[in-house]
C-alpha positions in Angstrom: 3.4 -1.2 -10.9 2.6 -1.0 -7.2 5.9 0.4 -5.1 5.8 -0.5 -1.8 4.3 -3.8 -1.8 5.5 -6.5 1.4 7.4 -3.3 2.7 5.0 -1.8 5.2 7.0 -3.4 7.7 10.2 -1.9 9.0 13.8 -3.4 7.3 15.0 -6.1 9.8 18.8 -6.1 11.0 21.2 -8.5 9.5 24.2 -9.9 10.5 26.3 -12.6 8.4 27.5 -16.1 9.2 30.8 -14.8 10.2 29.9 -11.6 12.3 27.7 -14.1 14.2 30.0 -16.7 14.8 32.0 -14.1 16.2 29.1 -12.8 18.3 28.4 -16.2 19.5 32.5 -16.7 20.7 32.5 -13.2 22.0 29.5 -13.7 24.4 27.3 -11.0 22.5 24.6 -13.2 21.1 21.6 -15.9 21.8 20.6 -17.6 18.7 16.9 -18.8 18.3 16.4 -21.3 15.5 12.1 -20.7 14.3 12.8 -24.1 11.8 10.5 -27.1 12.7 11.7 -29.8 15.0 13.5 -32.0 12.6 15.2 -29.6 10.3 16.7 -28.1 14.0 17.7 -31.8 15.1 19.6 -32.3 11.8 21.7 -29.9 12.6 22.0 -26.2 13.8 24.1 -23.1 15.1 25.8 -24.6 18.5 23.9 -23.2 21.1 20.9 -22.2 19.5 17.3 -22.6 21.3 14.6 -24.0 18.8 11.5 -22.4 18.8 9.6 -23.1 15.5 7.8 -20.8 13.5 4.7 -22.8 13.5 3.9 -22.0 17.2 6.2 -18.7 17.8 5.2 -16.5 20.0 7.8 -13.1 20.5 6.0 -13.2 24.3 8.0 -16.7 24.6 11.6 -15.5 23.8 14.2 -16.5 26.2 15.8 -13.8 28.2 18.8 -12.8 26.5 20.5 -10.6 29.1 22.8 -8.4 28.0 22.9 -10.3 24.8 21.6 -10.0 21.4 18.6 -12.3 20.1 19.4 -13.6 16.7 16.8 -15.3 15.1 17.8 -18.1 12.2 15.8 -20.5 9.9 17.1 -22.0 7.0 17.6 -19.0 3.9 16.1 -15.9 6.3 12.2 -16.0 5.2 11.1 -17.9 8.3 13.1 -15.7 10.8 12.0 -12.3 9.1 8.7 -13.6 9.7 9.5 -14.3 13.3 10.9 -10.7 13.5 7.6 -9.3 11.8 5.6 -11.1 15.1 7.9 -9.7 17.5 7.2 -6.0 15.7 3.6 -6.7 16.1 4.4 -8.2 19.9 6.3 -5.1 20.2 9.5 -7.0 21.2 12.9 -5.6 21.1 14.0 -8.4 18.8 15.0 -7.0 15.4 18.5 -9.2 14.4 18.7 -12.3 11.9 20.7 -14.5 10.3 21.2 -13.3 6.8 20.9 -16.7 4.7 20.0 -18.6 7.5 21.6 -21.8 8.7 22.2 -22.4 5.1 24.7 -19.6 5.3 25.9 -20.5 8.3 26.6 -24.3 6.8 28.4 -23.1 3.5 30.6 -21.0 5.8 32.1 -24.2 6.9 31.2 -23.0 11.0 30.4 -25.7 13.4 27.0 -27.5 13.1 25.1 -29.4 16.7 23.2 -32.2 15.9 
């Protein structure tokens, strides 16, 4: 057995559906959706920027302020693969969704289309 395996990387900060929806009311947080184009237009966080995976870039982030970049996809594997190019960009960005939009959905919290 090989210990260690996918964790060279540091552990990514999570917040849930709810702490982020309170985020988002309080003013504390920018959300950045990394799904594809049409997953995004079916729906997404109220707010949210989409940048997709497929041609992220940590360099292209919006400027959050004083606020706190939350990436989402759809479970969490797409934005803690954003997050892993922002390490390697050496961006400040470090904060997802935990269980994505999906999470966000089955919480019953508002959906943009």
């Amino acid at each position: 057995m090989v210990f260690g395996f996918g964790k060279s990387a540091p552990a990514h900060k999570e917040v849930s559906a709810q702490q982020l929806h309170d985020m988002i009311a309080a003013g504390e947080a920018l959300v950045v959706d990394v799904r594809e184009v049409n997953e995004f237009e079916e729906g997404h966080i109220p707010g949210a920027v989409n940048m997709p995976l497929s041609s992220f870039q940590a360099s292209k982030l919006p400027d959050a302020g004083s606020k706190t970049l939350v990436l989402n996809c759809l479970g969490g594997k797409r934005s803690g693969m954003a997050l892993d190019k922002c390490a390697t960009a050496q961006a400040s960005v470090d904060t997802h969704l935990a269980g994505g939009f999906g999470a966000w959905a089955s919480a019953g919290l508002p959906v943009e289309r």
